[in-house]
PQR file with spaces between the fields and no chain letter, atoms N, CA, C, O and H, PARSE charges and radii, in Angstrom:
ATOM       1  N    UNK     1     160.835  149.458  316.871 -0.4000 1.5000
ATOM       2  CA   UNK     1     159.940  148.686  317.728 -0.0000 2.0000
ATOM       3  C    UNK     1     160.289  147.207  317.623  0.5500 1.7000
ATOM       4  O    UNK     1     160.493  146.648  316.546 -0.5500 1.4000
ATOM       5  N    UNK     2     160.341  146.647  318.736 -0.4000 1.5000
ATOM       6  CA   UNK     2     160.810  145.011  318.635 -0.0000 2.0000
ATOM       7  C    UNK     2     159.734  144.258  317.853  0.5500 1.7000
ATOM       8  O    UNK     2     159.346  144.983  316.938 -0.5500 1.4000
ATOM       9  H    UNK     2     160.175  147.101  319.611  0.4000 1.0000
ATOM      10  N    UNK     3     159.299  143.444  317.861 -0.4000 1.5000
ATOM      11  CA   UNK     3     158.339  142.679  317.230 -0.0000 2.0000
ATOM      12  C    UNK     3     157.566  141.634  317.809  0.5500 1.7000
ATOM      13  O    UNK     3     158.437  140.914  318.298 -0.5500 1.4000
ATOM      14  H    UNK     3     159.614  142.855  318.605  0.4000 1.0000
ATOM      15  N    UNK     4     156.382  141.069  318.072 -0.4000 1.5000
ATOM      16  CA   UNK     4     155.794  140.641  319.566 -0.0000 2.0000
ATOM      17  C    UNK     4     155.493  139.387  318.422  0.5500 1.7000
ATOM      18  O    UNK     4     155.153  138.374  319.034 -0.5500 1.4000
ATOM      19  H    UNK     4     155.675  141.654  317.674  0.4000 1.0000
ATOM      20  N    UNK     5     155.521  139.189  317.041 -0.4000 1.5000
ATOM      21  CA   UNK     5     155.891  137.739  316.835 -0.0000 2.0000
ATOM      22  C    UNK     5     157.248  137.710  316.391  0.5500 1.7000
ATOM      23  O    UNK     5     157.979  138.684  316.217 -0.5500 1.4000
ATOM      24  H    UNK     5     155.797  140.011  316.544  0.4000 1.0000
ATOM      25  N    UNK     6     157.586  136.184  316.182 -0.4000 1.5000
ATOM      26  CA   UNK     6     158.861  135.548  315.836 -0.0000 2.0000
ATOM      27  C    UNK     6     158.622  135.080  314.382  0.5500 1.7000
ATOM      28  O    UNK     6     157.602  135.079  313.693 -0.5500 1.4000
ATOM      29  H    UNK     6     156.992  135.393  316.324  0.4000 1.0000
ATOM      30  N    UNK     7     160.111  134.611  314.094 -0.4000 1.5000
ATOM      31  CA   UNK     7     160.516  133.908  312.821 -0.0000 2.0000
ATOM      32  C    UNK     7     159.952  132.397  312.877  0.5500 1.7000
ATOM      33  O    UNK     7     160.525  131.733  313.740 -0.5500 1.4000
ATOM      34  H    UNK     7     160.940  134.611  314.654  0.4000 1.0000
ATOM      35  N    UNK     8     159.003  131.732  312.185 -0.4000 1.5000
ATOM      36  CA   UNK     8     158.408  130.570  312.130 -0.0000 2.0000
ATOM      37  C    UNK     8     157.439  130.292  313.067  0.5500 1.7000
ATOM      38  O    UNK     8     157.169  129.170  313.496 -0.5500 1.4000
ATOM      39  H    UNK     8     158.537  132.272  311.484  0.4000 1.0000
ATOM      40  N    UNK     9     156.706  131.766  313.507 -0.4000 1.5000
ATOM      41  CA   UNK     9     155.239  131.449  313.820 -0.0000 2.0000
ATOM      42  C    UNK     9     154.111  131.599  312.682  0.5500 1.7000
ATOM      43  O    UNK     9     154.037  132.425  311.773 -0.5500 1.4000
ATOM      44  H    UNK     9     156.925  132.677  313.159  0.4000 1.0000
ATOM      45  N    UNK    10     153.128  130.375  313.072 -0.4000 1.5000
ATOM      46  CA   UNK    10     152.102  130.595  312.355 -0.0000 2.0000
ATOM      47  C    UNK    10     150.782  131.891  312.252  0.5500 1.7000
ATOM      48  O    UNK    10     150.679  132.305  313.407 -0.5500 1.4000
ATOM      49  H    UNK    10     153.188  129.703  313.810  0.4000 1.0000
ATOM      50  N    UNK    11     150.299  132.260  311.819 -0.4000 1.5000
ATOM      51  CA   UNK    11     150.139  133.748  311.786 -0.0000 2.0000
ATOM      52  C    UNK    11     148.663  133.570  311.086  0.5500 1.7000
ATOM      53  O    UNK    11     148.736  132.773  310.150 -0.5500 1.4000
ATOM      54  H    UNK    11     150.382  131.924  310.880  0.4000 1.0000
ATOM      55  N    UNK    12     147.290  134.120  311.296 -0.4000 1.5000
ATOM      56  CA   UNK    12     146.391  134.579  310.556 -0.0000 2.0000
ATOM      57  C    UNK    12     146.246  135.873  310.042  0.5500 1.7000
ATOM      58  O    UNK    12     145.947  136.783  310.815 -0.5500 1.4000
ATOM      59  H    UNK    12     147.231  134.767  312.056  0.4000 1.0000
ATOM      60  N    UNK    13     146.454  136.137  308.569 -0.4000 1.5000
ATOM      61  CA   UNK    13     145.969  137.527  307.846 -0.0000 2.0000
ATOM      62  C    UNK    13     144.791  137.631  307.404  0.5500 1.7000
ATOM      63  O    UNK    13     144.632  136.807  306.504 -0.5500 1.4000
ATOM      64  H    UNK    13     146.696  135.397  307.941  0.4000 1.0000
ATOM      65  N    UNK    14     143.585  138.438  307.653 -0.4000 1.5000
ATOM      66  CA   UNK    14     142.321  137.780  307.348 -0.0000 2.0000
ATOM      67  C    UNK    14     142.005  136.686  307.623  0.5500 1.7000
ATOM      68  O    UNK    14     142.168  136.266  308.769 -0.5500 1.4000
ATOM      69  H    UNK    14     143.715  139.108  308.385  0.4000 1.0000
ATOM      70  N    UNK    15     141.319  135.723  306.377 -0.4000 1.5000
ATOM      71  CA   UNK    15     141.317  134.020  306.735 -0.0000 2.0000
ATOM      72  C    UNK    15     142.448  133.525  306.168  0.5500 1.7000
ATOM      73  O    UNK    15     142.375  132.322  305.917 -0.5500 1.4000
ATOM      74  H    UNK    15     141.187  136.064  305.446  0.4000 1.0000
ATOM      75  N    UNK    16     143.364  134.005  305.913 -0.4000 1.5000
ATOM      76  CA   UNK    16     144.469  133.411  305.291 -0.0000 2.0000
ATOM      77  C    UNK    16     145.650  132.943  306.139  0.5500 1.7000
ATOM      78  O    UNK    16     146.380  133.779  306.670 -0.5500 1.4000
ATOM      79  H    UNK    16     143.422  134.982  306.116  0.4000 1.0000
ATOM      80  N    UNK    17     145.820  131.888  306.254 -0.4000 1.5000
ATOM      81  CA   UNK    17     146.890  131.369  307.465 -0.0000 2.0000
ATOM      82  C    UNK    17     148.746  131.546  306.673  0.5500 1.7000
ATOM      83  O    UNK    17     148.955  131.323  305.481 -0.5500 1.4000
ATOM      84  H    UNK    17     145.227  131.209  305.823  0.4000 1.0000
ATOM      85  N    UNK    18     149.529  131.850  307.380 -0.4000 1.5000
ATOM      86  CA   UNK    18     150.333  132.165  307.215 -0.0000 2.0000
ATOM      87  C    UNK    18     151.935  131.636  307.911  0.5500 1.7000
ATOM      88  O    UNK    18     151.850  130.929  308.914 -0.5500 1.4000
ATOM      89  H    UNK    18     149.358  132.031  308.349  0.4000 1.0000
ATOM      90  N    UNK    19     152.996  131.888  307.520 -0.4000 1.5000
ATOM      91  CA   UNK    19     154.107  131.702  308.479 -0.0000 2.0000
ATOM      92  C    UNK    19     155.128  132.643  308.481  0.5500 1.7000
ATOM      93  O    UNK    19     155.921  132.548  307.544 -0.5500 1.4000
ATOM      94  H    UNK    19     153.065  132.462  306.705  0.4000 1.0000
ATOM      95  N    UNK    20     155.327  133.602  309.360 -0.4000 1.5000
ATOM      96  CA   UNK    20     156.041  134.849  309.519 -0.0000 2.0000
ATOM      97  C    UNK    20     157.338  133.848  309.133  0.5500 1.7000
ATOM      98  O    UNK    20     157.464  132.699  309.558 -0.5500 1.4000
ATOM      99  H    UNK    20     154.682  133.679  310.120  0.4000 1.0000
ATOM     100  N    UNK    21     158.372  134.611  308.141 -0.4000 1.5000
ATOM     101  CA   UNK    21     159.617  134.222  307.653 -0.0000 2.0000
ATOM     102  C    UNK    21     160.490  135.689  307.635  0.5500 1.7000
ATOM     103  O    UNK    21     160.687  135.901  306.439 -0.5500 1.4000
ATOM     104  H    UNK    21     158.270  135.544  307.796  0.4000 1.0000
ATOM     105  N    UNK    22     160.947  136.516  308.227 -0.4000 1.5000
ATOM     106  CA   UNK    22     161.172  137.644  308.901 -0.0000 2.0000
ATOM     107  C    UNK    22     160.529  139.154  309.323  0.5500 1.7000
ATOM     108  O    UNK    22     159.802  139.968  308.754 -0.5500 1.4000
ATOM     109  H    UNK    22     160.787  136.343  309.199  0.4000 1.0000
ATOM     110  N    UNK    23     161.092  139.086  310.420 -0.4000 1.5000
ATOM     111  CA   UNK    23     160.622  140.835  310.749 -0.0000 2.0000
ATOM     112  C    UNK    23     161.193  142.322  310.601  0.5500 1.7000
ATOM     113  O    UNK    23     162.194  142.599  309.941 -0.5500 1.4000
ATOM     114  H    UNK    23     161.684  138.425  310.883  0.4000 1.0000
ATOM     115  N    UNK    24     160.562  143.064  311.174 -0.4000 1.5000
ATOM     116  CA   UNK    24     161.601  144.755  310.691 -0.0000 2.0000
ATOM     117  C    UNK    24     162.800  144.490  311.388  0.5500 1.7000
ATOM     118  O    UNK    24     162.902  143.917  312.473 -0.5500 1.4000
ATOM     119  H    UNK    24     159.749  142.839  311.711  0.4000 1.0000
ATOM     120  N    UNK    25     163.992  145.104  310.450 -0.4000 1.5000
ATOM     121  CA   UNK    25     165.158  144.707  311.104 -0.0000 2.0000
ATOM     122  C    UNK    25     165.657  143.994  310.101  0.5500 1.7000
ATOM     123  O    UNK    25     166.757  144.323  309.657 -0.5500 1.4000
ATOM     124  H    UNK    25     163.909  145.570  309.569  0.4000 1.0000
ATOM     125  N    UNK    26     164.979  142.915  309.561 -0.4000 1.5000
ATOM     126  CA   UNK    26     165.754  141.968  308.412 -0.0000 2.0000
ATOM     127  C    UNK    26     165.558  142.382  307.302  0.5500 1.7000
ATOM     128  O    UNK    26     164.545  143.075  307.208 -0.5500 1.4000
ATOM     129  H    UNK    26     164.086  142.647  309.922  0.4000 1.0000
ATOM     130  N    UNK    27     166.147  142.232  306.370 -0.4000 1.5000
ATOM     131  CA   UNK    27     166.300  142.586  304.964 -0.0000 2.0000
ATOM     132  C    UNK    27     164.942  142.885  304.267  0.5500 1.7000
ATOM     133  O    UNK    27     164.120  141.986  304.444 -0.5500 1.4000
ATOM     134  H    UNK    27     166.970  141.669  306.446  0.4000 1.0000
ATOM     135  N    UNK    28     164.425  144.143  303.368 -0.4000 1.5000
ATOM     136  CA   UNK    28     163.311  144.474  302.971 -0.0000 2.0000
ATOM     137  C    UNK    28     162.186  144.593  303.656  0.5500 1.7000
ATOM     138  O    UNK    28     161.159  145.012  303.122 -0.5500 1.4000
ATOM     139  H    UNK    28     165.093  144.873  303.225  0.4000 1.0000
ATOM     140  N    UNK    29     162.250  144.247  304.888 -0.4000 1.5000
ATOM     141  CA   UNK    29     161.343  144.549  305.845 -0.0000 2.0000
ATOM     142  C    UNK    29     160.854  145.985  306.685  0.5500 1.7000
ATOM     143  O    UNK    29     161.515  146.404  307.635 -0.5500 1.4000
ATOM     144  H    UNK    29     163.084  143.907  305.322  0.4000 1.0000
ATOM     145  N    UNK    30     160.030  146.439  306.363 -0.4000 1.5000
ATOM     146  CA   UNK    30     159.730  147.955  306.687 -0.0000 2.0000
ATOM     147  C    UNK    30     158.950  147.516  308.368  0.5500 1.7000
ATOM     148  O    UNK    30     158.384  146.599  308.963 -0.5500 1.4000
ATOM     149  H    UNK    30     159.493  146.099  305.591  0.4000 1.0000
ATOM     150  N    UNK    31     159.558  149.302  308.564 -0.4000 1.5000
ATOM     151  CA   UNK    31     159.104  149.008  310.144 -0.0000 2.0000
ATOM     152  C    UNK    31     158.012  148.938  310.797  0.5500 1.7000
ATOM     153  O    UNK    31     157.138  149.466  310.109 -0.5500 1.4000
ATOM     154  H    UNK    31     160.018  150.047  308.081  0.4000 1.0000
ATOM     155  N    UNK    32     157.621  148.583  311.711 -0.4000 1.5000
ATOM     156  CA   UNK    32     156.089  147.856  311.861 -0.0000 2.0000
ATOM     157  C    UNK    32     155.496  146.543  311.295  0.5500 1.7000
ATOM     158  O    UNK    32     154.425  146.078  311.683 -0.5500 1.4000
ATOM     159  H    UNK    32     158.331  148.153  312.270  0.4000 1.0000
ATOM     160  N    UNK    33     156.317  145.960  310.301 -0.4000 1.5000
ATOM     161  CA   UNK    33     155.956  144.940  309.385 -0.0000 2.0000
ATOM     162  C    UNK    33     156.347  143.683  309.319  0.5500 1.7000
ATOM     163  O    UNK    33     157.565  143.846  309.381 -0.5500 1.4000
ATOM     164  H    UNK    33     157.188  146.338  309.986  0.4000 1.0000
ATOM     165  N    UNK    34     156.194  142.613  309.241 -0.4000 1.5000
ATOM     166  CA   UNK    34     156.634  141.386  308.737 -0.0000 2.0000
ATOM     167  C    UNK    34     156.710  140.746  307.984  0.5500 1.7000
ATOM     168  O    UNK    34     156.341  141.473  307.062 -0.5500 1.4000
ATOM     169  H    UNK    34     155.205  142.481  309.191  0.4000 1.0000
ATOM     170  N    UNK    35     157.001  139.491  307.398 -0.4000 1.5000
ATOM     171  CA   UNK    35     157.328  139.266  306.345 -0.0000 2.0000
ATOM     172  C    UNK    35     156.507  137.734  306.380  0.5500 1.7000
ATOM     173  O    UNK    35     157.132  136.779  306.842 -0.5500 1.4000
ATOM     174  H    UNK    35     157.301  138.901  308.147  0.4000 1.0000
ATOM     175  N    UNK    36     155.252  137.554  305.937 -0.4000 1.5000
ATOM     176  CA   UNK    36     154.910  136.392  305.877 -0.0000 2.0000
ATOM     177  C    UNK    36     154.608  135.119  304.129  0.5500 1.7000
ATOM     178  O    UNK    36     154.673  135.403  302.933 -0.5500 1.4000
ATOM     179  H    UNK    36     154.745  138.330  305.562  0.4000 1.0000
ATOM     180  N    UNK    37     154.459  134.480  304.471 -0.4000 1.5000
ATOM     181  CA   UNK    37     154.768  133.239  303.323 -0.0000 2.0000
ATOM     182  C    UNK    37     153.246  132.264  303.392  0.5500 1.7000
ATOM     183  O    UNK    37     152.995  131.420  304.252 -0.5500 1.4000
ATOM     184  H    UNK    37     154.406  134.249  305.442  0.4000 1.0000
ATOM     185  N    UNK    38     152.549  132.578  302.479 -0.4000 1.5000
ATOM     186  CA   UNK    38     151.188  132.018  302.159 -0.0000 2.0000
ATOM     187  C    UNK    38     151.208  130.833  301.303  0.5500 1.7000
ATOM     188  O    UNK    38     150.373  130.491  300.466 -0.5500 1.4000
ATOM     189  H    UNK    38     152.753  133.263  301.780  0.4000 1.0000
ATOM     190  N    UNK    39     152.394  130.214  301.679 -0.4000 1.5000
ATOM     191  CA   UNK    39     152.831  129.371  300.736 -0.0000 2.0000
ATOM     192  C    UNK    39     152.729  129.089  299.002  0.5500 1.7000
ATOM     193  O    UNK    39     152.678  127.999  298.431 -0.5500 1.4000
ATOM     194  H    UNK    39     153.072  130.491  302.359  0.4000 1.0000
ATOM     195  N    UNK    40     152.723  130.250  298.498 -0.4000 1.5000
ATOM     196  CA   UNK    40     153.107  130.598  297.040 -0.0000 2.0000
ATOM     197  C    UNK    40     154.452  130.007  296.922  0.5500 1.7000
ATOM     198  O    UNK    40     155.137  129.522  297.823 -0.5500 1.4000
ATOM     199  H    UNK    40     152.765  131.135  298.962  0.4000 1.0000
ATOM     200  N    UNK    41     154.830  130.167  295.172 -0.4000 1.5000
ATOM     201  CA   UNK    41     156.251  129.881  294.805 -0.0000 2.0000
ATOM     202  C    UNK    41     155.867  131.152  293.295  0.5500 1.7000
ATOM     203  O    UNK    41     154.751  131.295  292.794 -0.5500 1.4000
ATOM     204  H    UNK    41     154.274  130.561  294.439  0.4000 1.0000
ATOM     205  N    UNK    42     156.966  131.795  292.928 -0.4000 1.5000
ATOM     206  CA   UNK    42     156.981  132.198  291.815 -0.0000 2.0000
ATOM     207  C    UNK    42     157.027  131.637  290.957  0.5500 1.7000
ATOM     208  O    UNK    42     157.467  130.561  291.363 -0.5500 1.4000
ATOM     209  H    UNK    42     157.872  131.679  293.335  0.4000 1.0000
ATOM     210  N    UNK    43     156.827  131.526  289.561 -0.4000 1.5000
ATOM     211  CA   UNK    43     157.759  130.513  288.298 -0.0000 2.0000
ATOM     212  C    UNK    43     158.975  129.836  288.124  0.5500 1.7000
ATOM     213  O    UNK    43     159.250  128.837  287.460 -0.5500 1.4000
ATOM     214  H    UNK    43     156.470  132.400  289.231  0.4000 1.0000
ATOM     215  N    UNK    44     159.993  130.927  289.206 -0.4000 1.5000
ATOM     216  CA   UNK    44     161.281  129.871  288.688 -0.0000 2.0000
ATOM     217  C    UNK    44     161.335  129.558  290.619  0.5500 1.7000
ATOM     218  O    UNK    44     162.258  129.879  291.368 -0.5500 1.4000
ATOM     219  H    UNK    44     159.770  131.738  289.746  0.4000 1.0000
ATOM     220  N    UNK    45     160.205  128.947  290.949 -0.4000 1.5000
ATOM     221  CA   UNK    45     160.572  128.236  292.288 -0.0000 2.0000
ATOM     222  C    UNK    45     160.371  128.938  293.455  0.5500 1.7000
ATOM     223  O    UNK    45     159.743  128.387  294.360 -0.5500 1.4000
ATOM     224  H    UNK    45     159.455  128.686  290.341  0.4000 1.0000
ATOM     225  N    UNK    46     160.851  130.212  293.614 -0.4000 1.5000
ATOM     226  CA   UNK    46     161.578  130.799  294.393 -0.0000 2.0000
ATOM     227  C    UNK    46     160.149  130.931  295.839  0.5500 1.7000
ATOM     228  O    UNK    46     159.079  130.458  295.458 -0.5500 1.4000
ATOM     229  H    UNK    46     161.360  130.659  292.879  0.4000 1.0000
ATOM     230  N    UNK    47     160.138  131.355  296.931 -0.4000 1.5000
ATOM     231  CA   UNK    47     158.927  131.263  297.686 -0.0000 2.0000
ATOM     232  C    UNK    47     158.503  133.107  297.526  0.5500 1.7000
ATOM     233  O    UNK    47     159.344  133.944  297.853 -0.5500 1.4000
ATOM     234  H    UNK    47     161.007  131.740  297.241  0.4000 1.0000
ATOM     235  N    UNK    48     157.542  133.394  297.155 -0.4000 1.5000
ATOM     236  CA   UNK    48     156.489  134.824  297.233 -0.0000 2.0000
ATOM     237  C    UNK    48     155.872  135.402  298.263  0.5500 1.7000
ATOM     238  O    UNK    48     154.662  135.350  298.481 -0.5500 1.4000
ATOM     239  H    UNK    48     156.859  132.714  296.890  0.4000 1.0000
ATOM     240  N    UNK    49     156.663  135.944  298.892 -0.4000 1.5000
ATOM     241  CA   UNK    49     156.462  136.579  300.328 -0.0000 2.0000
ATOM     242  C    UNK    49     155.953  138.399  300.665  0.5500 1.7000
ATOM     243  O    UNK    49     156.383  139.519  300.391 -0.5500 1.4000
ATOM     244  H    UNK    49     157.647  135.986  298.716  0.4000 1.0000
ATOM     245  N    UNK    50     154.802  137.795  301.406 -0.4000 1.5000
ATOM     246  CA   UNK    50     154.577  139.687  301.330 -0.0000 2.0000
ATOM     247  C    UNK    50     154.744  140.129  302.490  0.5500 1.7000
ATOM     248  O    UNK    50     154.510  139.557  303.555 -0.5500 1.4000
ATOM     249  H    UNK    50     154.453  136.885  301.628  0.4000 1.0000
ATOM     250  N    UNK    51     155.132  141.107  302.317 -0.4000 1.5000
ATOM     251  CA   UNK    51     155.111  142.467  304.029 -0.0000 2.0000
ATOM     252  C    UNK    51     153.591  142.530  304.359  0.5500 1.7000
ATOM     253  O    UNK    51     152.627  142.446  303.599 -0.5500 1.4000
ATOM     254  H    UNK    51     155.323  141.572  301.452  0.4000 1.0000
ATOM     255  N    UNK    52     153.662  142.737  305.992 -0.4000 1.5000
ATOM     256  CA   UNK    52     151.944  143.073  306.106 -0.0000 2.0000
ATOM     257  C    UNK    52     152.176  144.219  307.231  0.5500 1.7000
ATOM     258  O    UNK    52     153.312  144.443  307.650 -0.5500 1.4000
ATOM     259  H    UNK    52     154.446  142.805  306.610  0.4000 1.0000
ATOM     260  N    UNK    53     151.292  144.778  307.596 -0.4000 1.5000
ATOM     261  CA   UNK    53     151.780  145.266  308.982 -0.0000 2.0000
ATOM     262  C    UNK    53     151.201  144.719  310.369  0.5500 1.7000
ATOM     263  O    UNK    53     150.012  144.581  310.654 -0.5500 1.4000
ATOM     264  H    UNK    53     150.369  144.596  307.256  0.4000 1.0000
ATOM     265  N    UNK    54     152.341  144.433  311.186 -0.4000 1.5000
ATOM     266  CA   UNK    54     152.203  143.404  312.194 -0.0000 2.0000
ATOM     267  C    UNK    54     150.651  143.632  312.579  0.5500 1.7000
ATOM     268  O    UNK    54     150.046  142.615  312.239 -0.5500 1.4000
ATOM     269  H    UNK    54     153.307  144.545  310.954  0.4000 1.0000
ATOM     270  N    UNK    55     150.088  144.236  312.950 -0.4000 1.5000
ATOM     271  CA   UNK    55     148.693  144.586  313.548 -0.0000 2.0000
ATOM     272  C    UNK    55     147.899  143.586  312.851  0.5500 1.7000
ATOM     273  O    UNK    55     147.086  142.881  313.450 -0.5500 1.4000
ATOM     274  H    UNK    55     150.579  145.063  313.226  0.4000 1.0000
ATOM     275  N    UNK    56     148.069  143.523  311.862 -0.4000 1.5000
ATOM     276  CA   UNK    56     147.241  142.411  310.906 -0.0000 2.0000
ATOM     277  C    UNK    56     147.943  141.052  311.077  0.5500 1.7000
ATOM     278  O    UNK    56     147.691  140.334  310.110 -0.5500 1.4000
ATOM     279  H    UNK    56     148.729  144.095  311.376  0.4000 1.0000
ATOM     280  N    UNK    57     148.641  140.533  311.871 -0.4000 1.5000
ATOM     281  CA   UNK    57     149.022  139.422  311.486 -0.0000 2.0000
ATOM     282  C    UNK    57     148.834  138.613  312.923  0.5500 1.7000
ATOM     283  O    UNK    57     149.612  138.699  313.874 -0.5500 1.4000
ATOM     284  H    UNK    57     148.846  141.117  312.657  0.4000 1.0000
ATOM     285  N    UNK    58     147.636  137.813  312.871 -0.4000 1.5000
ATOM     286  CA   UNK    58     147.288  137.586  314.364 -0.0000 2.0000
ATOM     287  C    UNK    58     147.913  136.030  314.586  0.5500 1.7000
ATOM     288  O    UNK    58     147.912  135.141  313.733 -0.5500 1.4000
ATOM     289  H    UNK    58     147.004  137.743  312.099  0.4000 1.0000
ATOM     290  N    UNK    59     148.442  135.942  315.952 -0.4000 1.5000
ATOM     291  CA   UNK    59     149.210  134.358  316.037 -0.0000 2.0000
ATOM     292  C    UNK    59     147.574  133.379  315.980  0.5500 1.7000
ATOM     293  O    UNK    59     146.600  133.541  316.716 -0.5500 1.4000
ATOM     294  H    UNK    59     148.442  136.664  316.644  0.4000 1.0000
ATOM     295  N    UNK    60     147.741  132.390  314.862 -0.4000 1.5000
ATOM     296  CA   UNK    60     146.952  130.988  314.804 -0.0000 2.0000
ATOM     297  C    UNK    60     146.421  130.500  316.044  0.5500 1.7000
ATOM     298  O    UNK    60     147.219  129.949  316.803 -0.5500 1.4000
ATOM     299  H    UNK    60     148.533  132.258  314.265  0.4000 1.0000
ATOM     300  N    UNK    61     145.341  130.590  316.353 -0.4000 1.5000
ATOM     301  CA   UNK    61     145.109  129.665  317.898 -0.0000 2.0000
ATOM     302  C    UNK    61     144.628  128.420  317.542  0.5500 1.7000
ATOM     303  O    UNK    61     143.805  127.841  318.252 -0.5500 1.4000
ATOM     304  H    UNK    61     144.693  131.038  315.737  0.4000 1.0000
ATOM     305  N    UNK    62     145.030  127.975  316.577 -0.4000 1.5000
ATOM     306  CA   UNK    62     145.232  126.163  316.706 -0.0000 2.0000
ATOM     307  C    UNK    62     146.597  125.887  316.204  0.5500 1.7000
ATOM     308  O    UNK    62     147.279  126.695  315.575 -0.5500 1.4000
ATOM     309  H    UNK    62     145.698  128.445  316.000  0.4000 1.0000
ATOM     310  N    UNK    63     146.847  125.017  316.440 -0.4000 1.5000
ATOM     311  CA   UNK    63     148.075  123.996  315.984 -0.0000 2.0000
ATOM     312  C    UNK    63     147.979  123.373  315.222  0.5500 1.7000
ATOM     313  O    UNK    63     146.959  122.750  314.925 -0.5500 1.4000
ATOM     314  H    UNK    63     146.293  124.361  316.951  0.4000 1.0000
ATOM     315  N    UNK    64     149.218  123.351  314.569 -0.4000 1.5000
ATOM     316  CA   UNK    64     149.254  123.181  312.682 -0.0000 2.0000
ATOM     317  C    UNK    64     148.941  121.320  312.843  0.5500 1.7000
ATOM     318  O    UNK    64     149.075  120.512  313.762 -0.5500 1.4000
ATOM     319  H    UNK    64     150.046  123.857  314.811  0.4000 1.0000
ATOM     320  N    UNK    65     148.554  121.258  311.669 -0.4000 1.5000
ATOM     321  CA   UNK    65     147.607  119.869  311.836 -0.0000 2.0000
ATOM     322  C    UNK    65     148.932  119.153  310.623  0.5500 1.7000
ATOM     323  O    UNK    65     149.233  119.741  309.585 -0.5500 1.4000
ATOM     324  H    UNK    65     148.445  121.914  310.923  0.4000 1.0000
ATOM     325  N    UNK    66     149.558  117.823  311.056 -0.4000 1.5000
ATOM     326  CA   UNK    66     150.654  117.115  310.497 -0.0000 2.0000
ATOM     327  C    UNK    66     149.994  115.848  309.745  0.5500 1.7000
ATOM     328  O    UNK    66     149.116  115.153  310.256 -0.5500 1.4000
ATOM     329  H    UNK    66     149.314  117.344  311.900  0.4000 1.0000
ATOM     330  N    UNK    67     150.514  115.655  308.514 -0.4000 1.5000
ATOM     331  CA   UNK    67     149.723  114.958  307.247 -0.0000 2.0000
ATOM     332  C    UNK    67     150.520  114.283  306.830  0.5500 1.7000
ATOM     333  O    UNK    67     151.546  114.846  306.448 -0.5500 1.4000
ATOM     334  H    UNK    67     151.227  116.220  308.098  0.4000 1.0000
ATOM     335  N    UNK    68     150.436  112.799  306.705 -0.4000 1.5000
ATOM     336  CA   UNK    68     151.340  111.660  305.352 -0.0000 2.0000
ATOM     337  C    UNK    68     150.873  111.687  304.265  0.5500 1.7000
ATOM     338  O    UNK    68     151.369  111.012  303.363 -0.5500 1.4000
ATOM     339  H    UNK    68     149.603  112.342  307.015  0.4000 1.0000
């Protein structure tokens, strides 16, 4: 199944806002699923990304708000 979001959309899971960083098709990604980034880091840096299944991952209807 293709995937009806993209790579670097913003994404709501629950209340948890999100940014899809790949879909099924790309590496570890199971089908139906995506790969979003809740902006975690593990211990040695690395970014902590979970699979969800797309159904749950609704596109943001606001626009990401830009900060100095």
């Amino acid at each position: 199944m293709q995937s009806q979001l993209t790579r670097g959309q913003f994404v709501s899971v629950g209340n948890s806002p999100g940014i899809v960083v790949a879909i099924y098709g790309d590496a570890d990604v199971p089908e139906d699923h995506v790969a979003v980034w809740y902006g975690e880091a593990g211990t040695d840096g690395a970014p902590r990304v979970r699979t969800v299944p797309e159904e749950y991952a609704l596109p943001l209807d606001k626009p990401a708000v830009y900060y100095h």
